[in-house]
C-alpha positions, 0 to 999 in steps of 0.5 A, a space after each residue: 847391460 844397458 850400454 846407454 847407462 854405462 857410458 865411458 864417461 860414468 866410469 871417469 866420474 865414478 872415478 873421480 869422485 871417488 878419489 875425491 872422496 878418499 882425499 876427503 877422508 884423508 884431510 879430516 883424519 888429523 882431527 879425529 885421533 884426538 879425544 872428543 873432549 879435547 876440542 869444540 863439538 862444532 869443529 868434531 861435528 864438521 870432520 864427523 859429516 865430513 868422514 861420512 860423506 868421504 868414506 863412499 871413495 872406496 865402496 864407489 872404487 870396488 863397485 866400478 872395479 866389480 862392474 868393469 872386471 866381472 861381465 860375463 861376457 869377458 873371456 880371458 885365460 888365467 894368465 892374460 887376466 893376471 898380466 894385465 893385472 900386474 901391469 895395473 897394481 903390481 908396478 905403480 906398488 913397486 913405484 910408489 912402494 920404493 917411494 914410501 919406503 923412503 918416506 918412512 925412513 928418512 921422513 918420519 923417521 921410522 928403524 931401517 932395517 929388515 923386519 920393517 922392509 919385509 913387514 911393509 912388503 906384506 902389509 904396505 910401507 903406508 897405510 893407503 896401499 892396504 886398498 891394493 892388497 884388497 884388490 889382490 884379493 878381489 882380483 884373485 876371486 875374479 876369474 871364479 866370479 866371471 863364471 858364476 855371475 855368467 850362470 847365475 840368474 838375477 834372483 840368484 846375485 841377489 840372494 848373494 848380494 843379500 847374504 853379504 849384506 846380513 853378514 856384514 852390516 845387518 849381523 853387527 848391528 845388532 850385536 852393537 844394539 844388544 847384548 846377542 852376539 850371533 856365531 860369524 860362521 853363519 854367514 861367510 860371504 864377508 868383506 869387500 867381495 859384496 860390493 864387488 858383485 854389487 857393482 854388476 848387478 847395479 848396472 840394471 837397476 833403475 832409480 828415479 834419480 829424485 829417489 836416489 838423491 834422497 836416499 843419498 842423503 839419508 845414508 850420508 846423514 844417518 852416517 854422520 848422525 849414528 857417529 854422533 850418537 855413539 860418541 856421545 854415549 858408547 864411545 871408544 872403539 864403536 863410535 866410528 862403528 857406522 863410518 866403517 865400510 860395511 855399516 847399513 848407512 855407508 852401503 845405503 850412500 855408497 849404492 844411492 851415490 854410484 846409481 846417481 853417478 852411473 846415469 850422469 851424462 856429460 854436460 857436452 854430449 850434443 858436442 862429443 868431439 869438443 869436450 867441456 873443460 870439466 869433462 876434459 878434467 874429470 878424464 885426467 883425473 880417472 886416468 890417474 885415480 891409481 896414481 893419486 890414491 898412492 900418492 896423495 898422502 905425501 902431499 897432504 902430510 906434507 901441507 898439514 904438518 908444515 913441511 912446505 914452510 906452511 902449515 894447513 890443517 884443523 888448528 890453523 883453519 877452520 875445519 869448514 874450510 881446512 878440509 876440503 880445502 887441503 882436499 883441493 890443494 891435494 888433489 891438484 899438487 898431486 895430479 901435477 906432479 904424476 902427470 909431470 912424472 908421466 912425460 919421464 921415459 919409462 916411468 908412465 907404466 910405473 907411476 900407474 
C-alpha cells in the first residue's frame, strides 16, 4: 500500500461525501415515487442528475470499509475482529433501532404489535438500516477475504474483480438490451462483495486525476442519461435500471470518484498541527458518518413533510434548490444533534 495515498485525511473525505451522497439520494426520493407523466420533464430531469450523482454514497462507503478491513497485513483472531465489530454496528443498530421503532409506531402510525417488531429485527424497522445487514455480511466474509487477498497476487484480484463485474453489470445489461437472458449461476460472485474487494485493490492504482475527473463525469452523466432514456421508452420497473449500484455507469462514477478522493490532500498540509476549519469539519463529519446515516431520515422526513411547522420539499421549492438544500439542512440538524447526544454519559459507544 502506498501510505503517501492513503492518508487519514482521504478516509474522512471519502467518508464525508459519501454521507452527503446518501443525504443526496434521500432528499430527492419524495420526487421520484410520482409517475413521470404527473410533473414537468425539467423538474424529473433535476432529481434524475441529482439520484445519479448521490447514488455513489454507498459504493464509496463499502470501497473505504473493504480498503480499511481487508489489508493483508491485518492479523485478528475471530473473536477480536467480531467484537470490535459489534462495537461499531451492533450498538448504534440497538440505539437508532429502538428510535425508528418508535418512530414508526407513534409517527407514521404503523400496527404495533410482534410480527412488525420481529419483521423490523430481521430486516430494520427503516429502510436505511438494510446498509448494516449488508455490512453484516461483509463483515462475516471479511476474515476469509483477509486470507485470500494475503495469497493472492494482483492478476489474481483482478480476475476476481472482473468476474464480479461480468455478473453484476455487464450480464444484466444485456439482457436489458435483448431479448437473451443468460443463466445467473454462471457467475456467482455477486453483490457488494465487489466492491469491497475493490476498494483494496484501488489503493495501487494510479490515474492521472484529469482522467479521473473526466470519467467521473462521464459515469455520472451516462447514469442520469441512461435513466432518462429508459423512461422515456421501457419505463416501469427498468427505468431506474442504470441508478442501481451495480450498473456499468454507477461502478464507473463510483471508482473514478474514490480514486479522485483517495490522492486528495488537505488544503493545510504544510500546517498539520493548525487544521483549516473545513478540514476540521470534514473529520467531525467522518467520525459521525455511522451515526448520520441512521439518523438523518428522521430529520429529513421531518423538513419535507412539515413536521417542524414548515414544510421544504419538490412542491414548495424548486427541485434545483430543494435538494440539496434539504441535503444541507439535514446534514447540519442531524450532525447537532448526535454530536449533542454524544456529551450524554454513556451514550456515545450507542449513538455510533
Amino acid at each position: 500500500m502506498n501510505q503517501e495515498r492513503w492518508r487519514p485525511f482521504s478516509v474522512d473525505l471519502i467518508r464525508t461525501i459519501a454521507i452527503v451522497g446518501v443525504i443526496l439520494l434521500h432528499a430527492s426520493n419524495d420526487l421520484t415515487i410520482q409517475q413521470m407523466n404527473q410533473f414537468e420533464i425539467i423538474r424529473w430531469t433535476t432529481v434524475d442528475i441529482y439520484q445519479s450523482i448521490g447514488r455513489i454514497g454507498v459504493p464509496l462507503f463499502v470501497m473505504l470499509t473493504g480498503a480499511l478491513l481487508l489489508q493483508p497485513l491485518k492479523n485478528e483472531s475471530l473473536s477480536v475482529f467480531f467484537k470490535k465489530r459489534w462495537a461499531r454496528i451492533g450498538l448504534p443498530w440497538i440505539f437508532w433501532g429502538s428510535a425508528y421503532f418508535a418512530w414508526d409506531f407513534l409517527v407514521e402510525h404503523q400496527v404495533f404489535n410482534s410480527s412488525a417488531i420481529i419483521q423490523g429485527i430481521l430486516n430494520g424497522p427503516y429502510y436505511q438500516f438494510w446498509y448494516l445487514y449488508m455490512l453484516v455480511g461483509l463483515y462475516l466474509l471479511t476474515p476469509i477475504l483477509r486470507i485470500f487477498l494475503a495469497h493472492a497476487n494482483r492478476s489474481i484480484i483482478k480476475y476476481f474483480v472482473i468476474l464480479w463485474f461480468l455478473g453484476v453489470s455487464i450480464v444484466p445489461v444485456l439482457g436489458l438490451l435483448t431479448t437473451y437472458q443468460l443463466n445467473s449461476g454462471v457467475f456467482i460472485i455477486t453483490g457488494f462483495v465487489g466492491y469491497f474487494v475493490l476498494g483494496t485493490y484501488l489503493l495501487t492504482v494510479q490515474i492521472r486525476r484529469s482522467t479521473l475527473s473526466i470519467f467521473m463525469i462521464l459515469g455520472i452523466a451516462l447514469t442520469a442519461i441512461g435513466t432518462y432514456v429508459l423512461a422515456g421508452t421501457v419505463g416501469g420497473g427498468e427505468t431506474y435500471f442504470f441508478q442501481q449500484y451495480f450498473s456499468p455507469t454507477l461502478i464507473l462514477a463510483s471508482v473514478m470518484v474514490f480514486l479522485l478522493l483517495l490522492t486528495t490532500q488537505p488544503s493545510s498540509v504544510q500546517n498539520v498541527t493548525r487544521p483549516s476549519t473545513g478540514n476540521k469539519l470534514v473529520k467531525v463529519i467522518s467520525e459521525n458518518s455511522l451515526s448520520l446515516f441512521l439518523f438523518h431520515v428522521m430529520i429529513l422526513e421531518s423538513l419535507q413533510r412539515g413536521y417542524f411547522g414548515f414544510a421544504i420539499n419538490g412542491n414548495t421549492i424548486n427541485s434545483i434548490i430543494e435538494v440539496p438544500l434539504n441535503t444541507m439542512i439535514t446534514l447540519f440538524v442531524s450532525l447537532g444533534i448526535i454530536i449533542l447526544l454524544k456529551k450524554v454519559p454513556y451514550l456515545k459507544k450507542l449513538v455510533g
